[in-house]
N, CA and C atoms as a LAMMPS dump frame, in Angstrom:
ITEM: TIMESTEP
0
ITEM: NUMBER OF ATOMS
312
ITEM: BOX BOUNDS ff ff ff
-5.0000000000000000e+02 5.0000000000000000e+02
-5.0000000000000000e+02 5.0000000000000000e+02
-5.0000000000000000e+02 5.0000000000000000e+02
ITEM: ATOMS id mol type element x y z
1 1 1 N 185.747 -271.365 -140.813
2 1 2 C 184.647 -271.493 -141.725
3 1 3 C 183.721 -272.621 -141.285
4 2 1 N 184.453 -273.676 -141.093
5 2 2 C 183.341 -274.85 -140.292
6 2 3 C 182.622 -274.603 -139.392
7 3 1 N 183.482 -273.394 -138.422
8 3 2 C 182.523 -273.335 -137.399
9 3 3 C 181.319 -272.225 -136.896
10 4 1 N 181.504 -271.773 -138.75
11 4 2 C 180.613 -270.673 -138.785
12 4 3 C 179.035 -271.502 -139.387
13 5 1 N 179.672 -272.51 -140.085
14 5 2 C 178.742 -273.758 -140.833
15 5 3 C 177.77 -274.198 -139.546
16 6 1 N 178.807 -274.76 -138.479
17 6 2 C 177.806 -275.526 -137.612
18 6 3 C 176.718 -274.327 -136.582
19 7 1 N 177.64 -273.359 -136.123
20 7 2 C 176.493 -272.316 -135.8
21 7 3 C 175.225 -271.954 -136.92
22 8 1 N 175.444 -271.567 -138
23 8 2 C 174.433 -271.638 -138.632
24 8 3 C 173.15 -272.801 -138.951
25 9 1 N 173.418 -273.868 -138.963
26 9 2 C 173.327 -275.232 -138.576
27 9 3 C 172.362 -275.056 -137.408
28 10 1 N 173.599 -274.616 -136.02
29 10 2 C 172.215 -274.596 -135.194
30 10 3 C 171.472 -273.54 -134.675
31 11 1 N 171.599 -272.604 -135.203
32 11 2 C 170.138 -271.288 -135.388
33 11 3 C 169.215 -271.6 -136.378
34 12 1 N 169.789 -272.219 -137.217
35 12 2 C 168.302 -272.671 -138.273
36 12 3 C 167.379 -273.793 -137.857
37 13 1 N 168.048 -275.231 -137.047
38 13 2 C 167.721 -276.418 -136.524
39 13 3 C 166.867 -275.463 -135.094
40 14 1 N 167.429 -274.472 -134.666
41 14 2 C 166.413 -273.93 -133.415
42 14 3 C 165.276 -273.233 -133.801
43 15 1 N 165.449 -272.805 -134.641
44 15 2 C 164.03 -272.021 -135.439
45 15 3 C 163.685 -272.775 -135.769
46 16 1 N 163.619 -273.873 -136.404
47 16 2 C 162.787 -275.228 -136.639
48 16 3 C 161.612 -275.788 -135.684
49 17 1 N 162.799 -276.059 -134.375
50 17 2 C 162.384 -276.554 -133.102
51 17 3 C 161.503 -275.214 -132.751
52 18 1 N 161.644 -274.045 -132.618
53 18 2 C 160.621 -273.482 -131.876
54 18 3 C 159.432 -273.364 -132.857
55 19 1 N 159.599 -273.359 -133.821
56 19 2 C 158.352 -273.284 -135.254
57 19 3 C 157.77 -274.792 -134.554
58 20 1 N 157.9 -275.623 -134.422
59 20 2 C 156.803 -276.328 -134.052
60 20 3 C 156.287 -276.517 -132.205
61 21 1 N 156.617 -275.544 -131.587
62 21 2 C 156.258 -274.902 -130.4
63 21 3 C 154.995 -274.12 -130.502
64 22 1 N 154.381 -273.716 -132.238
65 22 2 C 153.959 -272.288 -132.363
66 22 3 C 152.297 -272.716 -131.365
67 23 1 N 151.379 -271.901 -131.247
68 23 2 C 150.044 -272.474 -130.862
69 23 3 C 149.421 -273.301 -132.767
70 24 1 N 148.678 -274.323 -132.103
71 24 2 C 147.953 -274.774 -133.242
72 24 3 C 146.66 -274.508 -133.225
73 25 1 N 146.261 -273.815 -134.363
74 25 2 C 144.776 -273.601 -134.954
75 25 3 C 144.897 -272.153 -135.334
76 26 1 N 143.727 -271.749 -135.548
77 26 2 C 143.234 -270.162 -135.631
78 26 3 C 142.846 -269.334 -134.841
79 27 1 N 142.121 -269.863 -134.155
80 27 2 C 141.585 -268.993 -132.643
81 27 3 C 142.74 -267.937 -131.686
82 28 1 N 142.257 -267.504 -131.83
83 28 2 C 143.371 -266.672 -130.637
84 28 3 C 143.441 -266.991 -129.182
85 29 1 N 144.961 -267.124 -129.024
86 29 2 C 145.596 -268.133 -127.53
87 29 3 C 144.999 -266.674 -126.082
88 30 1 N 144.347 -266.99 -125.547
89 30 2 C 144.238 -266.308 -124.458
90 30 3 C 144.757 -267.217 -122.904
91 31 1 N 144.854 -266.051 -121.891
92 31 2 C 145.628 -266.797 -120.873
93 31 3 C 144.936 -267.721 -120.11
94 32 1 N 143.94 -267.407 -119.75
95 32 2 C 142.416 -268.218 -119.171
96 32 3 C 142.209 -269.644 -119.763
97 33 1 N 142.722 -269.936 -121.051
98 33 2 C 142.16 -270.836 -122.035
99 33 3 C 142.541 -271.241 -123.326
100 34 1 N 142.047 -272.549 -123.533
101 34 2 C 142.68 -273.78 -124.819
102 34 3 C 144.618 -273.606 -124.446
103 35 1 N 144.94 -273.892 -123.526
104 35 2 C 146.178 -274.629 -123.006
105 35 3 C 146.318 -275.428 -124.104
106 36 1 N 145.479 -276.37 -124.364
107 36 2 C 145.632 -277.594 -125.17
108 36 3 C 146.147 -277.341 -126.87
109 37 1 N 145.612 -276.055 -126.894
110 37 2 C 146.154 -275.688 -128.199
111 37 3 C 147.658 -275.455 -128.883
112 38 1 N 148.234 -274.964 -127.741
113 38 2 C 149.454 -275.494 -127.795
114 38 3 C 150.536 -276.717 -128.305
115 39 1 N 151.315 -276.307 -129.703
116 39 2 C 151.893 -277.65 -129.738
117 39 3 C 152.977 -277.997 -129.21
118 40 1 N 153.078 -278.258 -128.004
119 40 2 C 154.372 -278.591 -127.013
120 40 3 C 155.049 -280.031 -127.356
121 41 1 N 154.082 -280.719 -127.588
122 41 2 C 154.109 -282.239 -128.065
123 41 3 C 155.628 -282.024 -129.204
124 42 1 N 155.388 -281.003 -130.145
125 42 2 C 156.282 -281.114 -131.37
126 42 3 C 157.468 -280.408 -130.866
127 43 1 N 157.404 -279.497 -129.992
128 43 2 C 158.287 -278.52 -129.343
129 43 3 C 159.102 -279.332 -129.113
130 44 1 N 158.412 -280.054 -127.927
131 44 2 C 159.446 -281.215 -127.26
132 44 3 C 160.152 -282.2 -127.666
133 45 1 N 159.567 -282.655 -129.135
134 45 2 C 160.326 -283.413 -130.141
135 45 3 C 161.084 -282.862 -131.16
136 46 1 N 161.063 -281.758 -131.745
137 46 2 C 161.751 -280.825 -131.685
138 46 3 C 163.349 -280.759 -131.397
139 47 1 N 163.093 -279.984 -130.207
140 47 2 C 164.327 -279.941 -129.234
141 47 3 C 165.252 -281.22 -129.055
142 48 1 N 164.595 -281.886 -128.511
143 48 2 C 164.921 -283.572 -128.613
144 48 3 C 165.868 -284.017 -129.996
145 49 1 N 165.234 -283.628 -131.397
146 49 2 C 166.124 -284.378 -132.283
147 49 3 C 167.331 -283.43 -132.252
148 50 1 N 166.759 -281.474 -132.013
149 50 2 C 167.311 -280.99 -132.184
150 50 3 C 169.147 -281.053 -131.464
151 51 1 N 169.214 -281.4 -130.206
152 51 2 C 170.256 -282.039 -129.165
153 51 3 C 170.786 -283.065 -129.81
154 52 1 N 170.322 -284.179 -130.33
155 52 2 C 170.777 -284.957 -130.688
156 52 3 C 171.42 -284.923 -131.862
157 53 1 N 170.748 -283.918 -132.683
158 53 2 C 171.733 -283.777 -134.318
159 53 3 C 172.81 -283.032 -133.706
160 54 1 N 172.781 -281.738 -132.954
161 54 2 C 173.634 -281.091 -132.136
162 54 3 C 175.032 -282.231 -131.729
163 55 1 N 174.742 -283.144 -130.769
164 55 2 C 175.285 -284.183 -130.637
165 55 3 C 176.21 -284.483 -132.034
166 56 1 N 175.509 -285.336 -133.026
167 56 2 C 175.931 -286.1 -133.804
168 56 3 C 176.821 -284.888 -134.745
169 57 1 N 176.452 -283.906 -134.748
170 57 2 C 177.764 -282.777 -135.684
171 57 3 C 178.613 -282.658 -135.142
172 58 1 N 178.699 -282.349 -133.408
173 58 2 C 180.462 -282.377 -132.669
174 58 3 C 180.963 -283.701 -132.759
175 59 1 N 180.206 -285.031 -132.477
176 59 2 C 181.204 -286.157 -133.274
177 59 3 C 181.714 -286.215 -134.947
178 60 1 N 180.718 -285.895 -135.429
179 60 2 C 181.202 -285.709 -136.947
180 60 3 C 182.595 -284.695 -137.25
181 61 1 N 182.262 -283.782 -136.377
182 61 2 C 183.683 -282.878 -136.418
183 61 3 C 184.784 -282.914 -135.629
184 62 1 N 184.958 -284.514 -134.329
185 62 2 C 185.931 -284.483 -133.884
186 62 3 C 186.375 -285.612 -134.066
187 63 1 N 185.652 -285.998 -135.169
188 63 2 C 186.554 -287.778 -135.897
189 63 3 C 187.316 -287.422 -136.593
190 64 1 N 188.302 -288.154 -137.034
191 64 2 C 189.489 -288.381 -138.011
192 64 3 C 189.094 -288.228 -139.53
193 65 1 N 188.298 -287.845 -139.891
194 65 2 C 187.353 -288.259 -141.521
195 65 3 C 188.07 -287.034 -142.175
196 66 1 N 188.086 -287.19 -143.614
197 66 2 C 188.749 -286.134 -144.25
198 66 3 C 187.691 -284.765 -144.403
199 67 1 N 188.084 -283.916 -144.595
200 67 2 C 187.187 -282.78 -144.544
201 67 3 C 185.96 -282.745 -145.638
202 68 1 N 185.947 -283.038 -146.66
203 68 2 C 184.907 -283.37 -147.644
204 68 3 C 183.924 -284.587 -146.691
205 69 1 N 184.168 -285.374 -146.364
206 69 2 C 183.87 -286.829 -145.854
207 69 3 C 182.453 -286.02 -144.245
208 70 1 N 183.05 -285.306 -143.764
209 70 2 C 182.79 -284.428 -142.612
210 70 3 C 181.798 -283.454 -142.687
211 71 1 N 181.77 -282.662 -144.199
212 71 2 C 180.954 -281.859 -144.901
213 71 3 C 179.694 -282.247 -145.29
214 72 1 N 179.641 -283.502 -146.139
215 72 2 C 179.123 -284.469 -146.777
216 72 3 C 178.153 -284.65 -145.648
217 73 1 N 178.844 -285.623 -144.46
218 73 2 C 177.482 -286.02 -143.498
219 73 3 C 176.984 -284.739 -142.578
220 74 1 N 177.695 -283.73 -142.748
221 74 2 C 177.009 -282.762 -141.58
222 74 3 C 175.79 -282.297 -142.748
223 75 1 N 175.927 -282.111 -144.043
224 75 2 C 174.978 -281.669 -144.88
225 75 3 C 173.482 -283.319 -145.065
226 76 1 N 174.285 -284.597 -144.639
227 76 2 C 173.327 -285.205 -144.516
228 76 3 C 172.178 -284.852 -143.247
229 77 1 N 173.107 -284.674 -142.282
230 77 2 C 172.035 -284.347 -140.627
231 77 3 C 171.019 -282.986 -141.097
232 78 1 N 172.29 -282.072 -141.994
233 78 2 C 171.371 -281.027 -141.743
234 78 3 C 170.085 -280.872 -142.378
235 79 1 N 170.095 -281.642 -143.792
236 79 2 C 169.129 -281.711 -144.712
237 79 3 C 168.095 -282.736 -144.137
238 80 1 N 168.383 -283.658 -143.589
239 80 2 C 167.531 -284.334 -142.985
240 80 3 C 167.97 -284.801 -141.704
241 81 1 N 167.137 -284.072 -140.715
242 81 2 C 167.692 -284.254 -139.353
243 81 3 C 167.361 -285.807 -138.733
244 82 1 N 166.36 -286.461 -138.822
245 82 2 C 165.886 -287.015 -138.248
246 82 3 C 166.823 -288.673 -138.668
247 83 1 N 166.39 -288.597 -140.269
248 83 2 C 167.327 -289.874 -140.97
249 83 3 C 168.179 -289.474 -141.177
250 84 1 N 168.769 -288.403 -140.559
251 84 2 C 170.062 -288.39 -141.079
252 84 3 C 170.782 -288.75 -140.545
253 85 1 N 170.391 -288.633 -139.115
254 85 2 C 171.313 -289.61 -137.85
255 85 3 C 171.019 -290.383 -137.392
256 86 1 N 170.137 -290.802 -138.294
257 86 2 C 169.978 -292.535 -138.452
258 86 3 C 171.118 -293.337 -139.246
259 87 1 N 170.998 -292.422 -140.298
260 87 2 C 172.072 -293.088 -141.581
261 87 3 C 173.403 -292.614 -140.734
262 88 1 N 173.708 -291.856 -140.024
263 88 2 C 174.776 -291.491 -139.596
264 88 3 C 175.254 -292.976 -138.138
265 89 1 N 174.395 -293.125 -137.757
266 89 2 C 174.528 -294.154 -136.75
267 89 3 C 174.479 -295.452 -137.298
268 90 1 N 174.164 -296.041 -138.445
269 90 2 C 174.145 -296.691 -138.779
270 90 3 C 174.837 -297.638 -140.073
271 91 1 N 175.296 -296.272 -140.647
272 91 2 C 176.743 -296.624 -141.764
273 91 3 C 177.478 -295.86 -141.769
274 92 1 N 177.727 -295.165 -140.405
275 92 2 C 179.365 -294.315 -141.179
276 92 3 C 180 -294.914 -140.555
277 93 1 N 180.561 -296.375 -139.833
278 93 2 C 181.441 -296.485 -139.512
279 93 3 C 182.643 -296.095 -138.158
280 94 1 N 181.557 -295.687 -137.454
281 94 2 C 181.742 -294.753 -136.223
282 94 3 C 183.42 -295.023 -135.469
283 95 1 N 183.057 -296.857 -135.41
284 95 2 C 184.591 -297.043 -134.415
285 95 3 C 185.849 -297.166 -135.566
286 96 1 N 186.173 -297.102 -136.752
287 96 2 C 187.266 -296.867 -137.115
288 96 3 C 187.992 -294.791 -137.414
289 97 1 N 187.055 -294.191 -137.085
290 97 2 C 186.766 -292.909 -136.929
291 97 3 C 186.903 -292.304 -135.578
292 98 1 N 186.816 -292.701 -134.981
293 98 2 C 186.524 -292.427 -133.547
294 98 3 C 187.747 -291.426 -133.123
295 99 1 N 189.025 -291.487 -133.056
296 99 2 C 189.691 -290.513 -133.166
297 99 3 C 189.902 -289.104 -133.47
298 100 1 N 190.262 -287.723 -133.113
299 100 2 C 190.302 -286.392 -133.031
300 100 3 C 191.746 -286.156 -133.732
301 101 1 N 191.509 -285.771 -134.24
302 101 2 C 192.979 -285.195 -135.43
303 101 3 C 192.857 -283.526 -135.893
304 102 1 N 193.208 -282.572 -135.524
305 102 2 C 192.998 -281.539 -136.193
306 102 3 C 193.447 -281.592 -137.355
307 103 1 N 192.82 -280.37 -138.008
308 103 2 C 193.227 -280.052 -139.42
309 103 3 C 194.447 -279.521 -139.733
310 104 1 N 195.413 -280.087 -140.319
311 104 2 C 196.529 -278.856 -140.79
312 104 3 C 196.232 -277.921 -141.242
């Protein structure tokens, strides 16, 4: 079930990332012209947090934390990607966690 959570997780976080890939404005993108219209800028940032929340959910799921505890912050990253692994890097406590324990 978790690991149907985090795939879903990241098909929605990739549709995100390519939604801000889309062209910007109204005009219609032709091949000849407005390159610039393109928002690659967001694409690329995007992708970027997108790897990195990616990142921060396989540590979240191969620490020692109880399963509620695990739920809790993957629903923090997912709801907010950006602060969320901020708040995740910054108060969960990373090195007494650090350990891999499966689940019984």
């Amino acid at each position: 079930m978790l690991q149907n959570v985090l795939l879903s997780t990241f098909l929605c976080q990739l549709m995100a990332a390519l939604a801000f890939a889309a062209p910007i404005g109204d005009e219609p993108v032709s091949a000849a012209g407005n390159e610039v219209g393109y928002g690659t800028g967001g694409g690329i940032i995007g992708l970027i947090i997108l790897i990195l929340d990616i990142i921060v959910f396989i540590e979240v799921l191969k620490s020692n934390r109880p399963p509620a505890s695990k739920l809790l912050w993957c629903l923090v990253i997912f709801f907010f990607p950006l602060v969320g692994m901020v708040i995740y890097y910054l108060f969960s406590n990373r090195d007494s966690h650090g350990t891999y324990e499966p689940l019984p």
